[in-house]
N, C-alpha and C positions, 0 to 999 in steps of 0.2 A: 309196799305199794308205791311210796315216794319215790325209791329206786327203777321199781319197776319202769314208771311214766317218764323220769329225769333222763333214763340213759337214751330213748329216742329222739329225744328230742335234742340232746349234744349231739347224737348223729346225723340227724335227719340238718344241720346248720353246719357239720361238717360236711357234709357230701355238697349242699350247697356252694361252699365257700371253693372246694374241689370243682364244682362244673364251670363256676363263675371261672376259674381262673384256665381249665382248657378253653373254654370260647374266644378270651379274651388272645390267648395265645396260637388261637388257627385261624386269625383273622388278622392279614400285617394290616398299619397304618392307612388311613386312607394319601396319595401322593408321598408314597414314599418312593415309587420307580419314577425315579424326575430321570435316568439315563434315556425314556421312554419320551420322554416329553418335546416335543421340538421347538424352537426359538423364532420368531421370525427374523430377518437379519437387520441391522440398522440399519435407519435410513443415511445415504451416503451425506455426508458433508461437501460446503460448497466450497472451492480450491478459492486457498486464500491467496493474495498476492505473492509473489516469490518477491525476495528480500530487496535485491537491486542497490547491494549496499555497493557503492564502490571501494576497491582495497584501500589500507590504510597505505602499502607502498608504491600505489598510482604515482609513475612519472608525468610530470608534464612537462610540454614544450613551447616555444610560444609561436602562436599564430600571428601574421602580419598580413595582412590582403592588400593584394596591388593593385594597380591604377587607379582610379577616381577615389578608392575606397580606402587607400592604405594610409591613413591620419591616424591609426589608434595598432596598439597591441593588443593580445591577451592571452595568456596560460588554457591551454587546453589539457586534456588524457592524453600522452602516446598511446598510440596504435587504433584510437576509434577512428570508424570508418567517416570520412570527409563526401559532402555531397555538394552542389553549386546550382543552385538553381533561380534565376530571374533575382541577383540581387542578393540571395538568402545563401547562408552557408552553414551548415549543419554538424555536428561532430556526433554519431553515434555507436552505442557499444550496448549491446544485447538490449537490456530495459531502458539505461538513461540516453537525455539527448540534450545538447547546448544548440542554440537556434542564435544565429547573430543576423542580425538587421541594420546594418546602414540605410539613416536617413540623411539630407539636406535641408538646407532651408528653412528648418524646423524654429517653432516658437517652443522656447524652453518647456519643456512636462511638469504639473501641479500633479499633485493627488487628485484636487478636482478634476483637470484636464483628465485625466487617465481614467478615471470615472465616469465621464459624462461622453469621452472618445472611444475611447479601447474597450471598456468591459462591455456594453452594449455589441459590439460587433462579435464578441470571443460567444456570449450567451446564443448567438446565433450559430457561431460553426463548432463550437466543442461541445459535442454530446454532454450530457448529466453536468455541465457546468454545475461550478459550485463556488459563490464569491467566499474569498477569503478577506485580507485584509489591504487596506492601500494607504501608504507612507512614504517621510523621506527617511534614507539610514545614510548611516557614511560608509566609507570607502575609502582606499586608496589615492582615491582620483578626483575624490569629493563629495557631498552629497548626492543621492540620487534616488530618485522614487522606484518602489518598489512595491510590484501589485503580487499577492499570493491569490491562486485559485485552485481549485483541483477538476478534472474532467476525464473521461474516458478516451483512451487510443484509439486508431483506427484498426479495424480488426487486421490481424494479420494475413497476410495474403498467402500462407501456406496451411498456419492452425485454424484462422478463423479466430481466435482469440482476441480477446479484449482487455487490458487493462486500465485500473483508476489511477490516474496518476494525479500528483503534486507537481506544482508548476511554481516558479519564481521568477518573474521578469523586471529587468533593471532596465531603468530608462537611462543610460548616460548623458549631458548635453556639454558640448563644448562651443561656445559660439554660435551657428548656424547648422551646429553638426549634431546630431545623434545616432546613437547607436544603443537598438535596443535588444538585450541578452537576454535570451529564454532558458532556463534549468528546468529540467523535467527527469523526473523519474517516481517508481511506482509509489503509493502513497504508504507511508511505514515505513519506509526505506531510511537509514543512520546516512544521509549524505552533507549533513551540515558543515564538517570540515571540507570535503575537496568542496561544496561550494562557494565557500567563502575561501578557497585558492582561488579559485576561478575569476570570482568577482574583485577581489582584491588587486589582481594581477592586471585586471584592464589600465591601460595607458592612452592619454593621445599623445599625438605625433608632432 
């Protein structure tokens, strides 16, 4: 009788154990067709600045400006394009630019002066201005104040493009005489060596 009732009931827990495990095998995973799945695409990234490093074997040459204005020197890049406009002379090459300004008559530049004169005016025409720092450094040629800012370029008149750039401006003063140098290029840019060619290399005359 013990036999009798024991052996259904090993079967009736084996056939169980058999159904459990076809159900379990004609049913795949739930997300297992991820090939089925579609992705949405990322969102694009905004374009960072291009490098604007100038080469380490940048020649220079030196610039002298004639008539009223040619009291000083200074090392420039060979081959940037030169520009002359009302006084101002320019040296540019794709992203950087050197801006020279001869002044007269000028009352030697403080950090204050430059402060209280110059950043006020630049806040007004350089987009996204942004004060950096204002000091004297040395030089070649002697002390000379020195304002860092950064601010955005004028879009370009083919791209429409804009870049933020890093600005350096030196006040030279000799006498009566100044002349103030603009460095610019795009901000992240490795331009510390040719700038400090640049700057070192100014002379007067």
């Amino acid at each position: 009788m013990r036999r009798t009732l024991f052996v259904p009931m090993v079967t009736a827990a084996v056939a169980a154990v058999v159904l459990a495990g076809c159900g379990s095998g004609s049913t795949p995973p739930t997300g297992t067709g991820s090939a089925s799945v579609s992705q949405a695409p990322a969102p694009a990234a905004s374009e960072p600045n291009p490098a604007g490093d100038i080469p380490d074997n940048q020649v220079y040459v030196l610039y002298a400006p004639g008539g009223s204005n040619g009291a000083f020197t200074v090392k420039v890049p060979e081959g940037w394009a030169r520009t002359d406009s009302a006084g101002t002379v320019s040296f540019t090459d794709k992203l950087n630019r050197i801006e020279i300004v001869p002044r007269s008559g000028a009352a030697a530049p403080t950090s204050q002066s430059v402060s209280a004169q110059v950043v006020p005016g630049l806040r007004q025409h350089v987009p996204k201005f942004a004060m950096g720092k204002v000091g004297v450094v040395s030089r070649q040629a002697g002390p000379v104040v020195l304002l860092t800012y950064q601010g955005d370029t004028a879009p370009d008149p083919v791209t429409g493009k804009v870049v933020h750039d890093a600005f350096e401006r030196y006040a030279f003063h000799s006498g009566s005489r100044e002349v103030d140098l603009t460095l610019s290029g795009p901000v992240g840019a490795d331009n510390v060596d040719p700038w400090r060619i640049v700057t070192d290399s100014f002379r007067w005359q």
